[in-house]
MARSEFI-120480 format. One record per atom (N, C-alpha, C, O, CB): residue in one letter; atom name; x, y, z. Coordinates in steps of 0.02 Angstrom, whole numbers, plus 50000, padded with zeros to 5 digits. Glycine has a CB too. Layout:
<nodes>
A/CA/X/Y/Z
...
</nodes>
This chain:
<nodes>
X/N/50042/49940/50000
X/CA/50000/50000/50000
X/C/50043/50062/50000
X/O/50045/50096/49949
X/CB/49953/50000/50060
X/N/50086/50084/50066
X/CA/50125/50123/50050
X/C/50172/50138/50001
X/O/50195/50195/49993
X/CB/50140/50123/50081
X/N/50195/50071/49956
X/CA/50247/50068/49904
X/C/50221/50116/49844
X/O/50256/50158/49816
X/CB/50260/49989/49880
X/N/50145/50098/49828
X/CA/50112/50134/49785
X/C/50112/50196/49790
X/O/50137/50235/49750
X/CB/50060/50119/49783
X/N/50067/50214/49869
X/CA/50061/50273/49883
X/C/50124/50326/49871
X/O/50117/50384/49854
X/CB/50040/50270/49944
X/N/50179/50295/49881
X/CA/50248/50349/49870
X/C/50264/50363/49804
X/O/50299/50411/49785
X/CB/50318/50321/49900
X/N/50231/50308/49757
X/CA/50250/50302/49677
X/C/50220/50353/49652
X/O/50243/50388/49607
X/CB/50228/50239/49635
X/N/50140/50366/49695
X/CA/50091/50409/49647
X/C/50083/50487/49672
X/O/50037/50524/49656
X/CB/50010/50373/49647
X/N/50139/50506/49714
X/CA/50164/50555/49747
X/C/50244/50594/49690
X/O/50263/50652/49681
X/CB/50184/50514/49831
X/N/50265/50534/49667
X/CA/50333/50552/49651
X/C/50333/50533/49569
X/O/50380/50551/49534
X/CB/50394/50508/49702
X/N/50286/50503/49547
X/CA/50306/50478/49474
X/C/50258/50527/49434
X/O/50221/50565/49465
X/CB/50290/50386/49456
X/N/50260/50524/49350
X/CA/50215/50571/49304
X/C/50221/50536/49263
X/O/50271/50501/49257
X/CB/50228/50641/49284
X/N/50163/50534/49216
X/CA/50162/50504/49144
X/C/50141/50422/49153
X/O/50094/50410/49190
X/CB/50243/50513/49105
X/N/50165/50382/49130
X/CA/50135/50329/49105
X/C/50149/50279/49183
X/O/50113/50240/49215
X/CB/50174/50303/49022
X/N/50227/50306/49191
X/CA/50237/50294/49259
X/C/50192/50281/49308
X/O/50181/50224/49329
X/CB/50265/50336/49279
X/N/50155/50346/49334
X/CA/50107/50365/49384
X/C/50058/50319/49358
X/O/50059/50263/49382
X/CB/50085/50443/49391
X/N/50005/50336/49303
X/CA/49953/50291/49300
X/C/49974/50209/49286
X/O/49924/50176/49276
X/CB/49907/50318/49244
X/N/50028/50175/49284
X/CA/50025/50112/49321
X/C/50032/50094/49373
X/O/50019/50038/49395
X/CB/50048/50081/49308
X/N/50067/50168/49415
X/CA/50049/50154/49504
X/C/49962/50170/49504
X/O/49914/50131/49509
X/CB/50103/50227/49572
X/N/49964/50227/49498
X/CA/49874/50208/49509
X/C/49849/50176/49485
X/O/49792/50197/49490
X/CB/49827/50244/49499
X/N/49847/50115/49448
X/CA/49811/50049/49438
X/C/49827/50018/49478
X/O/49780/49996/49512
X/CB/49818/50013/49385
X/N/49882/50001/49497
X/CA/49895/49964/49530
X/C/49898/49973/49623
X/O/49911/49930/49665
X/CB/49944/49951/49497
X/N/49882/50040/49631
X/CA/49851/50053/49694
X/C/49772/50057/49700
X/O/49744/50047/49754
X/CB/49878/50115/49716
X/N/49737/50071/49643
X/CA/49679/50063/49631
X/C/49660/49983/49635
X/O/49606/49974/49663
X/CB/49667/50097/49569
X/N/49686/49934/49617
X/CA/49683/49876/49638
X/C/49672/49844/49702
X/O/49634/49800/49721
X/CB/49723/49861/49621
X/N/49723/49886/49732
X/CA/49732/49889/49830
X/C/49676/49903/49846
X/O/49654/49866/49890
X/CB/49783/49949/49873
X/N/49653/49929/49834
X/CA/49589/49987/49861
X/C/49534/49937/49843
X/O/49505/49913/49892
X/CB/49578/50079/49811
X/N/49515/49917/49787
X/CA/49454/49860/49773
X/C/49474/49799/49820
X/O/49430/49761/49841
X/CB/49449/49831/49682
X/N/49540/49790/49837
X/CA/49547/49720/49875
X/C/49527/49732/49954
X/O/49488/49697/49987
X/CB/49630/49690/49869
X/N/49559/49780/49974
X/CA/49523/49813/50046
X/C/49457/49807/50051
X/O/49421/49778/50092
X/CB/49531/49889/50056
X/N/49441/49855/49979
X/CA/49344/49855/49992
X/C/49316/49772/50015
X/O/49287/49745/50062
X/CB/49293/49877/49894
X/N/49348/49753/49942
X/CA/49299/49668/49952
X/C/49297/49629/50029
X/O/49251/49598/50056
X/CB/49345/49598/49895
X/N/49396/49650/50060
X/CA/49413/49614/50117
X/C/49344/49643/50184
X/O/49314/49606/50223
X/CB/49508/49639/50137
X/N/49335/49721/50176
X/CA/49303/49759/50212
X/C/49213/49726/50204
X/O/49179/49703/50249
X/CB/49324/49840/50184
X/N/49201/49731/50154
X/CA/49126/49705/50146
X/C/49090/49757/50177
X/O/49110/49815/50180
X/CB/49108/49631/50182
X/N/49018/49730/50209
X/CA/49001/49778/50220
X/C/49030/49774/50307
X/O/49003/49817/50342
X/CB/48927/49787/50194
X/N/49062/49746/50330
X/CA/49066/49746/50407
X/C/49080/49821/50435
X/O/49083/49876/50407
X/CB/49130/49694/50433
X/N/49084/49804/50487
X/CA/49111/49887/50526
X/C/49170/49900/50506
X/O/49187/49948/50470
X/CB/49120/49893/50613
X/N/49223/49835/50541
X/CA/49278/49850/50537
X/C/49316/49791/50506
X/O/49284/49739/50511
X/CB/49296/49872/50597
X/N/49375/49783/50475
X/CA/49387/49707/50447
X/C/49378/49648/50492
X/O/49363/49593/50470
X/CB/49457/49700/50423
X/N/49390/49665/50574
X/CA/49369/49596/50588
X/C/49300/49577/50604
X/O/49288/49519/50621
X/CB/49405/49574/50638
X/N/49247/49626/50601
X/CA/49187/49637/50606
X/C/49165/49693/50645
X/O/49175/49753/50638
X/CB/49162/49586/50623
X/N/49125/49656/50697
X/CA/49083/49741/50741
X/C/49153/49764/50786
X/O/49151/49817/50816
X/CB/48988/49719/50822
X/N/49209/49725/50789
X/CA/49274/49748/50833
X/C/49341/49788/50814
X/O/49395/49761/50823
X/CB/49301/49690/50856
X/N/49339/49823/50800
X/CA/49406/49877/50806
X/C/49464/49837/50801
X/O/49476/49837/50862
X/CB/49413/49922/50881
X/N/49507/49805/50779
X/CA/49557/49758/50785
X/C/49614/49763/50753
X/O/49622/49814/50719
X/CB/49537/49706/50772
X/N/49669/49712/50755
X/CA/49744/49723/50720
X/C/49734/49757/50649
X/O/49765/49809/50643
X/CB/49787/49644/50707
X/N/49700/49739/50600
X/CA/49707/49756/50525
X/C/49668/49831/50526
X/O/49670/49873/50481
X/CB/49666/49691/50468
X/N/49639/49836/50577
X/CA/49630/49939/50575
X/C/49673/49964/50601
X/O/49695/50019/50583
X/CB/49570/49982/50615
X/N/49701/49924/50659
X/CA/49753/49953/50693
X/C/49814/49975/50628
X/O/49826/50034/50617
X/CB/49780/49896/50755
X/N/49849/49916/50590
X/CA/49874/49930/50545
X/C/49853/49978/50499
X/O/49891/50026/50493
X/CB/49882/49887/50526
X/N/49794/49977/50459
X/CA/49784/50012/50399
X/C/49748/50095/50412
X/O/49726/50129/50366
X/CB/49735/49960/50354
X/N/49748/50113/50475
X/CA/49710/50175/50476
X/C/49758/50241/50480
X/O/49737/50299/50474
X/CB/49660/50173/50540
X/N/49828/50223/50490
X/CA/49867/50279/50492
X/C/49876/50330/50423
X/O/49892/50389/50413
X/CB/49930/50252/50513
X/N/49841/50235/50354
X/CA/49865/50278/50282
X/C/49772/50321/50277
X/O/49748/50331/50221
X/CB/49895/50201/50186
X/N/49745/50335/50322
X/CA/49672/50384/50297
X/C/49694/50435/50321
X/O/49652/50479/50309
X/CB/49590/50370/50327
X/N/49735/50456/50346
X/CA/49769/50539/50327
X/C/49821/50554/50271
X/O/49848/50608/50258
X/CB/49811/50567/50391
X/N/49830/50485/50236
X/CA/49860/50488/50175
X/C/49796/50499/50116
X/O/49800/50529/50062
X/CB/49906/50417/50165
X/N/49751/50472/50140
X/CA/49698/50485/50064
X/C/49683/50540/50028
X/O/49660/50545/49970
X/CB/49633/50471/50073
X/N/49705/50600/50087
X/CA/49680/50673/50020
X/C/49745/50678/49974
X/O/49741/50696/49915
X/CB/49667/50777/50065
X/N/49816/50656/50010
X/CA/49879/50660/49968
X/C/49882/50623/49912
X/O/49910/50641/49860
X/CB/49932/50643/50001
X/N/49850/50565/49924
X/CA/49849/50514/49855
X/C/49794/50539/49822
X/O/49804/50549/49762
X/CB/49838/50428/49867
X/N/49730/50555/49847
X/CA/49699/50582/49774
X/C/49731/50657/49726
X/O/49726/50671/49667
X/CB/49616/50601/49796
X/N/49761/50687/49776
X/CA/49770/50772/49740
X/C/49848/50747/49696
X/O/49871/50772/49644
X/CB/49787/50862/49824
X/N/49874/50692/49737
X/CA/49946/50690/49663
X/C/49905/50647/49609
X/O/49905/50677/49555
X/CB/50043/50631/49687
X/N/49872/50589/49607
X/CA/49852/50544/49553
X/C/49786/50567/49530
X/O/49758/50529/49491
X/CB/49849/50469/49576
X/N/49751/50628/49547
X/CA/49703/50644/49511
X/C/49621/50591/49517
X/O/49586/50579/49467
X/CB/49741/50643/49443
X/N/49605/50565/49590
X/CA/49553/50525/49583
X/C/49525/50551/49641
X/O/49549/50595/49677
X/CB/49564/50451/49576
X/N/49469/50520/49648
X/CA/49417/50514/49713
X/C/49402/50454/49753
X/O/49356/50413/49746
X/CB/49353/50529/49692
X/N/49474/50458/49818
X/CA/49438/50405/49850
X/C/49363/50381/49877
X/O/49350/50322/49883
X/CB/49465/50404/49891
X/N/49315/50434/49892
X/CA/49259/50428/49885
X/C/49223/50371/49826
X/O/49192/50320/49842
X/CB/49247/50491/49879
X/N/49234/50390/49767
X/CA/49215/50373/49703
X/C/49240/50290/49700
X/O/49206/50240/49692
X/CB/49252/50426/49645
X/N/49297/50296/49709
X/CA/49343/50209/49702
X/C/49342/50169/49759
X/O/49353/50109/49749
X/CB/49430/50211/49688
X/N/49331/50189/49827
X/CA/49304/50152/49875
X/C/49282/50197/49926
X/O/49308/50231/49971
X/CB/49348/50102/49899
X/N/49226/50186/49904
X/CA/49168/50206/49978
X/C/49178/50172/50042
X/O/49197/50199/50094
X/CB/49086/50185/49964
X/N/49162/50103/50033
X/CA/49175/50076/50096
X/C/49242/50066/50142
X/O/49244/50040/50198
X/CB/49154/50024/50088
X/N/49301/50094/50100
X/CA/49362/50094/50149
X/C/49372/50156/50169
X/O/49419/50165/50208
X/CB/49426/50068/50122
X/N/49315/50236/50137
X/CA/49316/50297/50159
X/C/49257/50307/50226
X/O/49264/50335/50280
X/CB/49304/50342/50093
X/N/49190/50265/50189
X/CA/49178/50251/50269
X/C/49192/50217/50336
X/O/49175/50225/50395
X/CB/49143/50239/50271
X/N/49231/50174/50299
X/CA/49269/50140/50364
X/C/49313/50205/50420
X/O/49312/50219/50480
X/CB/49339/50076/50323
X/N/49352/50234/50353
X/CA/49410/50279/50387
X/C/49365/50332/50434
X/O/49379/50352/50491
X/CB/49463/50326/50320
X/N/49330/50341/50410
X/CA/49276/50406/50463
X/C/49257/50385/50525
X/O/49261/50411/50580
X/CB/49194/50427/50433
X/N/49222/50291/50491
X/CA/49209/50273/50571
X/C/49292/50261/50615
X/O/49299/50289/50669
X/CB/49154/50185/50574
X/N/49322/50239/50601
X/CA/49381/50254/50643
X/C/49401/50320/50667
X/O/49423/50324/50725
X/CB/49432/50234/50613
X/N/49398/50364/50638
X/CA/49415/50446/50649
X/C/49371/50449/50705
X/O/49388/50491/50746
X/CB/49396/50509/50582
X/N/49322/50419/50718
X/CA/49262/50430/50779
X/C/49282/50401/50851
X/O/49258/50417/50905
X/CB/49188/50387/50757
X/N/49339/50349/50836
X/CA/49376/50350/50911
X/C/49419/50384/50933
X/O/49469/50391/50898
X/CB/49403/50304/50927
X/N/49418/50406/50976
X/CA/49455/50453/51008
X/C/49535/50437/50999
X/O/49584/50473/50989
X/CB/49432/50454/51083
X/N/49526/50371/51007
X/CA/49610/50362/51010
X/C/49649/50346/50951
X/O/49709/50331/50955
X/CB/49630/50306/51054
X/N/49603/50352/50876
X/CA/49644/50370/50826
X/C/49631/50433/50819
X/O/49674/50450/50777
X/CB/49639/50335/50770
X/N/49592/50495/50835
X/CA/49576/50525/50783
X/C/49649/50592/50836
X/O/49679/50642/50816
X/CB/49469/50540/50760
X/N/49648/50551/50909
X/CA/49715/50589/50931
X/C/49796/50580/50904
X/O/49851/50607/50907
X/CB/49718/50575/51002
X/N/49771/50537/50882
X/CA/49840/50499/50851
X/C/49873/50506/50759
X/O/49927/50491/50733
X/CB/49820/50412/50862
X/N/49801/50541/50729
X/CA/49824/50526/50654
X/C/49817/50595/50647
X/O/49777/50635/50672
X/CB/49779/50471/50597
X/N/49893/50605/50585
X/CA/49889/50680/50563
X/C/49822/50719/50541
X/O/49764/50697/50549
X/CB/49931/50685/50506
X/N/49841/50781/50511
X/CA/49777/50795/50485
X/C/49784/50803/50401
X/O/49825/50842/50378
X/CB/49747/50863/50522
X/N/49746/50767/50363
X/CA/49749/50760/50282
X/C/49791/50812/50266
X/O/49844/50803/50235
X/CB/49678/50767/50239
X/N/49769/50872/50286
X/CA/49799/50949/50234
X/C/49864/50946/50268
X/O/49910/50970/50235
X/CB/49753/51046/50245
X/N/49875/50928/50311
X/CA/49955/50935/50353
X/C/50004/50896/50302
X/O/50043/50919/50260
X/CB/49959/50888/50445
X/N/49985/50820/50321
X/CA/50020/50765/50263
X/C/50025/50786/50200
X/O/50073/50769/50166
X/CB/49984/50700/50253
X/N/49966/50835/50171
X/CA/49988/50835/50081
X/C/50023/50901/50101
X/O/50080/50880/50092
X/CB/49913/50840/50002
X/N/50030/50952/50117
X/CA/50069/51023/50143
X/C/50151/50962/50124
X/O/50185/50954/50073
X/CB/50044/51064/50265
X/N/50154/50938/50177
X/CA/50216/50902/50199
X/C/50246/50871/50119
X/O/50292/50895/50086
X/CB/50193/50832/50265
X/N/50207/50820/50105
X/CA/50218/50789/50044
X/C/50228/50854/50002
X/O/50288/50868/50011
X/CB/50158/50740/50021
X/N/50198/50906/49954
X/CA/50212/50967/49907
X/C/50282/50981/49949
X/O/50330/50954/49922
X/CB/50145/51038/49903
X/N/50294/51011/49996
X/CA/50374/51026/50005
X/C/50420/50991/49969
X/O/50455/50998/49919
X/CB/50398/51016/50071
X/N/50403/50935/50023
X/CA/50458/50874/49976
X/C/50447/50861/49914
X/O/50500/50840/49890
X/CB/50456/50801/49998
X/N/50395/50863/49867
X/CA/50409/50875/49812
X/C/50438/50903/49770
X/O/50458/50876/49719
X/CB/50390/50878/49804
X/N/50448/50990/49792
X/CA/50475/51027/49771
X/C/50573/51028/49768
X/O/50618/51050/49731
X/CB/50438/51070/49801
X/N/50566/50986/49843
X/CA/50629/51020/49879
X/C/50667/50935/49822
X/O/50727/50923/49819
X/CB/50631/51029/50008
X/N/50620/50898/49791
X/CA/50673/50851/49757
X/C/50650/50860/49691
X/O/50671/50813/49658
X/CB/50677/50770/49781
X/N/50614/50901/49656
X/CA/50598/50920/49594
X/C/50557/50882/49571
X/O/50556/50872/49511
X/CB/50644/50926/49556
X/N/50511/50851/49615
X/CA/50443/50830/49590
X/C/50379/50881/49579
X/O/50346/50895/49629
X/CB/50421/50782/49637
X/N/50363/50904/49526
X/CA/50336/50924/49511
X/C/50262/50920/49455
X/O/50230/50971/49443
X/CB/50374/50941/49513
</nodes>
């Protein structure tokens, strides 16, 4: 997930849109894994959110470099990310979207990604 995410931050051209296929892929496999449950292991909060919720303050950065709508390409891993944002003890813990892409554009610049 992250391997992508850094590709579609840093690459252009034909490059980039085979990371975004191929992170767009990620994203349908989450959904399917997600279903409609709460959370991947069901009504419980557990290891695989624990893991995967740090990258939903990555989602506004990956849509504004690759040009998509996580909304649009998975709903259910954007509502997932909200219902997590609703516990206290991630939503103290995870950056804030505009911070991470702020952060990411520097570093773009400062290595000539543009």
């Amino acid at each position: 997930f992250s391997d992508y995410g850094t590709k579609l931050c840093k690459l252009k051209g034909e490059e980039l849109a085979a990371a975004k296929e191929g992170f767009i892929g990620i994203l349908k496999l989450l959904e399917g894994e997600l279903g409609d449950k709460k959370y991947f292991g069901g009504d419980a909060f557990g290891f695989v959110d624990v893991t995967l919720v740090p990258f939903v303050s990555w989602f506004y950065t990956y849509e504004t470099c690759a040009g998509f709508s996580m909304e649009e390409l998975a709903p259910k891993l954007v509502a997932w990310g909200k219902r997590c944002m609703e516990r206290e003890s991630v939503a103290k813990t995870l950056s804030d979207p505009q911070m991470v892409y702020e952060f990411v554009d520097r570093l773009k610049k400062r290595i000539g990604v543009e």
